[in-house]
C-alpha positions in Angstrom: 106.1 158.4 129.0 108.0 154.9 129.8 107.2 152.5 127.4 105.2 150.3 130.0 102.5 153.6 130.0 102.9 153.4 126.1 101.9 150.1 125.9 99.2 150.5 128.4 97.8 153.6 126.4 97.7 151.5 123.1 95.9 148.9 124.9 93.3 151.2 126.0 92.5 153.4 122.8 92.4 149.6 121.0 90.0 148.5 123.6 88.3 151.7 123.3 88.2 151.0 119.0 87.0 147.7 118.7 83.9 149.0 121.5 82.7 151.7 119.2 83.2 150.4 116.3 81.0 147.1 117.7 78.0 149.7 118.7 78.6 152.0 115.1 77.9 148.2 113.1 75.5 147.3 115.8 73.6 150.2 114.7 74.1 149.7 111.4 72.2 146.2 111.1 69.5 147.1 113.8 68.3 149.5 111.1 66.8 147.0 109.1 65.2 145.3 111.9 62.7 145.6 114.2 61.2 143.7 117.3 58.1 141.4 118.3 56.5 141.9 121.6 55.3 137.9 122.3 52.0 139.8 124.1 50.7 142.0 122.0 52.3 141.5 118.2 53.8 145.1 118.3 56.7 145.4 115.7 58.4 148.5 116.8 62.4 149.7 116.9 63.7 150.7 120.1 66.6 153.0 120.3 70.2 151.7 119.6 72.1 152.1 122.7 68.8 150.3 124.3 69.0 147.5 121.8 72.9 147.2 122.6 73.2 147.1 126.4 69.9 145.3 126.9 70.5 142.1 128.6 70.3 139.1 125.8 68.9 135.3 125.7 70.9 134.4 122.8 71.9 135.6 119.7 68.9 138.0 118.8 66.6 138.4 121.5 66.8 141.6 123.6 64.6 142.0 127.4 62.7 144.9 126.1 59.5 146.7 127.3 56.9 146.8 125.0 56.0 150.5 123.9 52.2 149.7 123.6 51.0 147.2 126.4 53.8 147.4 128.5 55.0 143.8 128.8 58.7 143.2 129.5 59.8 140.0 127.8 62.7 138.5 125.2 61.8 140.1 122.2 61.9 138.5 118.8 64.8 140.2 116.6 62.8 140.2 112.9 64.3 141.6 109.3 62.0 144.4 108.2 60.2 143.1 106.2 60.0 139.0 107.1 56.6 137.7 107.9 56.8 137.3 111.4 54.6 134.5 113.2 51.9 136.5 115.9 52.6 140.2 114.1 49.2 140.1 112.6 48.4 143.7 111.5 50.7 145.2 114.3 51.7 148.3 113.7 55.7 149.6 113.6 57.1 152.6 115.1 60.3 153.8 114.4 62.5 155.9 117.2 
């Protein structure tokens, strides 16, 4: 291997490191936090990978399908526990 491949390779499996370890602390905070569905108040938390790639409208909101009614919208990102504005008596589910 030239060094030209070497350096290409390094490039790659650092690339390849900062990704997963981006998704593994992803992960990490998105359990302690679940979503709003703006429709129906549904608090639920989707699965990781779904929360990751999901398109985003800024920082914390995630274009998600709500489990229960079925309306696809930004999603409120909410601590577990936080009052949430609209969330009265909704349920959570957990995946």
């Amino acid at each position: 291997m030239n060094s030209a491949t070497a350096v290409i390779v390094y490039i790659f499996l650092g690339t390849l490191g900062v990704f997963i370890f981006s998704i593994v602390s992803f992960c990490r905070i998105q359990k302690k936090r679940h979503y709003v569905c703006q429709s129906c108040g549904y608090r639920y938390k989707p699965g990781c990978f779904e929360a990751f790639f999901s398109r985003r409208d800024n920082v914390t909101d995630r274009l998600l399908a709500c489990p229960r009614c079925g309306h696809r919208n930004f999603m409120e990102n909410v601590e577990d526990g936080a009052e949430d504005s609209g969330g009265g008596g909704a349920q959570e589910k957990e995946d």
